[in-house]
Residue, then its C-alpha position, 0 to 999 in steps of 0.5 A: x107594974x103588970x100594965x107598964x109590961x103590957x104598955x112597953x110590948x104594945x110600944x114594940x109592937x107598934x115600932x115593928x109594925x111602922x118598920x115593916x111599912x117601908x118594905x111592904x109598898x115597895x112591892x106593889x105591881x105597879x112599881x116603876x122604879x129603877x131597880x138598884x143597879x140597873x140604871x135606865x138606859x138612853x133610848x137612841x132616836x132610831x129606836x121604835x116606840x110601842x105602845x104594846x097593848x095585852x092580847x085582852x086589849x089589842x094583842x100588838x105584835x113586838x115589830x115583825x115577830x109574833x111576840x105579844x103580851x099575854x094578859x098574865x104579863x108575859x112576853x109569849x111566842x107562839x111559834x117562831x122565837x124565843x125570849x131572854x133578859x138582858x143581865x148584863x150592866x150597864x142596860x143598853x139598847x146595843x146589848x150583846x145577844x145573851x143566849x144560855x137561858x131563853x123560853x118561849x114565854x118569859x115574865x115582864x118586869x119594867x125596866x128591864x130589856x127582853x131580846x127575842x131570837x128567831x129559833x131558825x137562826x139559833x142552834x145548840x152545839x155539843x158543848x152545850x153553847x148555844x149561838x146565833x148564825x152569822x148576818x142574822x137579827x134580834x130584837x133588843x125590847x126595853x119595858x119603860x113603863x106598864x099602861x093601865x086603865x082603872x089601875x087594871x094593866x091592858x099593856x105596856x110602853x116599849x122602846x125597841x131596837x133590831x141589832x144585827x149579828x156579825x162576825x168577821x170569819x176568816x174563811x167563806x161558806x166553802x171551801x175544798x180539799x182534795x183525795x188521792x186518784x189512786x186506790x188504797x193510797x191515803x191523803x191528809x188534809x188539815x183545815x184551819x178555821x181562824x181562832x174558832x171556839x167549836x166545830x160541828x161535822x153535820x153531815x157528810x154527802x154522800x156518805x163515805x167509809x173511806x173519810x175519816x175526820x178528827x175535829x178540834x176547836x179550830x180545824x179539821x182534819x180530813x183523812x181519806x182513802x182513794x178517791x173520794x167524792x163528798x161534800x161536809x155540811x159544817x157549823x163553825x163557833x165563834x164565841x156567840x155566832x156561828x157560820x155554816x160551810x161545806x167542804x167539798x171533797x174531790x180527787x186531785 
C-alpha cells in the first residue's frame, strides 16, 4: 500500500514537471516570435535597412542619430535624443510619436518599434503634456530579429523610417496687437489660437509692469496700460505638437 502512495506522487510529480515544460523555453532570449497581439507590421519599400551591430562589434548609429546598441541590449543616446516604444496597435512604421514615457536609454525586445526624439524638438508644458515642435522629425525603429554569431547577440536586424511632424495651425510664427498712446488708458486685446489645447507665455521682451496676460486653452488676453512696446515668446499646444509665436506689442 505504502509503495502505490509513493508510485501515485512520483506519476504527479512527473506530470507537473512535463507542464511547466512549455513555459519554460518560451522564455528564451532569443525568442523571435510575434508577441500575441502585436502583429508584425508591413515594412514599406522606402524604409531603411540596418544591420545594427552592438558597440563590442561595430557600434553602427541608428541613421543620423547618435543612438547605438549597447552590448547590455539597450537602445542608448548619448546626448542628443530620447527613446520611447510604440504601444499602440496595430504596429506600424507610420506610428503616431508616443511622448509620455521617453529615456535616454530603453531595453530592446524584438518586434517591437522604438521611436527616438531629438531633445531640442520636445518640450514639456505646465500641464505636464509633453509635444513635439511643429515641421520636425522622428525615428520610427522596428527590431525584426537579433544577429548572433556563436549564439552570443553582436546586434540586430532594424527597418526604419523618418516620419515628419506636422500640424496644420491656423495662425503664423507672429502676430500683433496694439496699446493705447495715451498714458493711464487701458486697452484689451484677446487672441485666438485656433482650437489649441494649451498655452505657454515664455517670456515677455522686454519686460513690462504695465502688461498683464490671462492665459486659457486657446487665447490670451493681453491687457495693457499706456503705451507699451513688447514682444511675447509663446508655445501653442495642439494635441502632440506645439508651434512657437511672438506677439509683438506696440502702441496704436
Amino acid at each position: 500500500m505504502k509503495l502505490t502512495n509513493f508510485n501515485l506522487v512520483k506519476h504527479l510529480l512527473f506530470l507537473s514537471i512535463l507542464t511547466l515544460l512549455p513555459i519554460v523555453s518560451s522564455c528564451g532570449d532569443d525568442n523571435d516570435e510575434p508577441q500575441p497581439g502585436y502583429p508584425d507590421p508591413t515594412i514599406p519599400e522606402n524604409a531603411v535597412q540596418l544591420n545594427m551591430m552592438n558597440e563590442s562589434n561595430g557600434k553602427s548609429f541608428l541613421g543620423n542619430t547618435d543612438v547605438y546598441l549597447s552590448d547590455g541590449n539597450n537602445l542608448v543616446s548619448s546626448e542628443e535624443y530620447l527613446i520611447g516604444k510604440v504601444t499602440k496597435l496595430p504596429l506600424s512604421l507610420s506610428a503616431s510619436p508616443e511622448l509620455s514615457q521617453l529615456f535616454p536609454q530603453i531595453a530592446v525586445e524584438t518586434k517591437n518599434i522604438y521611436q527616438i526624439f531629438a531633445k531640442e524638438n520636445l518640450h514639456k508644458f505646465p500641464s505636464g503634456i509633453s509635444a513635439l515642435k511643429d515641421n520636425t522629425t522622428y525615428i520610427n525603429a522596428y527590431v525584426e530579429s537579433w544577429i548572433n554569431k556563436k549564439k552570443k547577440k553582436i546586434g540586430a536586424k532594424i527597418s526604419f523610417l523618418e516620419e515628419n511632424v506636422t500640424n496644420d495651425f491656423p495662425f503664423g510664427a507672429e502676430t500683433s496687437c496694439h496699446s493705447s498712446k495715451s498714458d493711464g488708458k487701458t486697452l484689451v486685446n484677446d487672441i485666438k489660437f485656433g482650437n489649441s489645447d494649451e498655452i505657454e507665455v515664455l517670456s515677455i521682451k522686454p519686460e513690462n509692469k504695465n502688461i498683464s496676460i490671462d492665459i486659457r486653452s486657446d487665447k490670451l488676453q493681453i491687457t495693457t496700460i499706456g503705451p507699451v512696446t513688447s514682444d511675447i515668446e509663446i508655445y501653442v499646444r495642439d494635441f502632440y505638437v506645439f508651434k512657437p509665436c511672438v506677439i509683438h506689442i506696440t502702441p496704436e
